[in-house]
N, C-alpha and C positions, 0 to 999 in steps of 0.2 A: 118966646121970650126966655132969655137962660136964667137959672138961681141965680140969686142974689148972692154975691161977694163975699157976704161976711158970713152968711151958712157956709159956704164952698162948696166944693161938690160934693154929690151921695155917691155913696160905695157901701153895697148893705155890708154891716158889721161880719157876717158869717164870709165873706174873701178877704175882709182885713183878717181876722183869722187865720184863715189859711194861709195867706202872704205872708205872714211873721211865723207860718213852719216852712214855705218851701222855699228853693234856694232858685237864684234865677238862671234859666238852662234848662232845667227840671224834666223830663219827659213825660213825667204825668201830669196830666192836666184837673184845673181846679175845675168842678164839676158845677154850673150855677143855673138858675132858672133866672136871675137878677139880670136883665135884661137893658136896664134903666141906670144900672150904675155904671159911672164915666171911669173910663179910664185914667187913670194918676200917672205921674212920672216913676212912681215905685213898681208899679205892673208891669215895664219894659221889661221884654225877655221870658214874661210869665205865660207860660199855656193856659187858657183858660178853652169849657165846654160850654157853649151857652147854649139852652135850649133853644127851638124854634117853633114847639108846639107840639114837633112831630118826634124828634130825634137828637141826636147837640152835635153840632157844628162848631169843631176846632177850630180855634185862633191862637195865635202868636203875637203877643202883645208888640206891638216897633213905634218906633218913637212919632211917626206919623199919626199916629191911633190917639196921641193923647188928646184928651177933652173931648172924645167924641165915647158913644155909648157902647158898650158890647153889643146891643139890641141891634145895631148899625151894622153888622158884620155876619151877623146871621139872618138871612133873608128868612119872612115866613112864606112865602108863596112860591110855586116852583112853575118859572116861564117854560113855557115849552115848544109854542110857533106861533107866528101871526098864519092864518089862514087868508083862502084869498086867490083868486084868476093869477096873479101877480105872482104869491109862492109856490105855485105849482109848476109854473114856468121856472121859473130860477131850480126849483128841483131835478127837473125835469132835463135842464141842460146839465147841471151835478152828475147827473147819472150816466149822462149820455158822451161825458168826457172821463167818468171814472171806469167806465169799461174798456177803453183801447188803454188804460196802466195795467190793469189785471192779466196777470203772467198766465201764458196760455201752456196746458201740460196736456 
């Protein structure tokens, strides 16, 4: 269920902050662990680092992004293959069609 209307959204205080020093363009990016706070119409254009637990994961704020979370954009898990009879095959044909590209010296 989203906040209530008349709160509006949360933006922790410490990126409104920062957003009233940097200019939009900017190439440094606003450093945050706020994960939870929604993107505004004022953030378009802004670099923001949102943590992920591990490391922070750049974004570029664009006008798509409004009303959804920074949290949303930095993934905390890192997929990496379905296993499986199934993807070993499909590997297994990858491999066996990327050898006749590779330039023979």
């Amino acid at each position: 269920m989203p906040r209530s209307l008349k709160k509006g959204p949360f933006v922790h205080p410490s990126i409104l902050k920062h957003l009233s020093r940097t200019k939009v363009g900017s190439a440094t990016p606003i450093k945050t662990w706020s994960r939870a706070s929604t993107i505004t119409p004022e953030m378009v254009g802004v670099r923001f680092a949102v943590h992920n637990g591990r490391a922070f994961i750049e974004i570029l704020a664009t006008e798509d992004m409004v009303g959804h979370h920074l949290g949303e954009f930095a993934p905390t898990r890192k997929f990496l293959r379905h296993g499986g009879k199934m993807q070993k095959e499909i590997e297994a044909k990858a491999a066996e069609t990327a050898k006749p590209a590779a330039p023979v010296k």
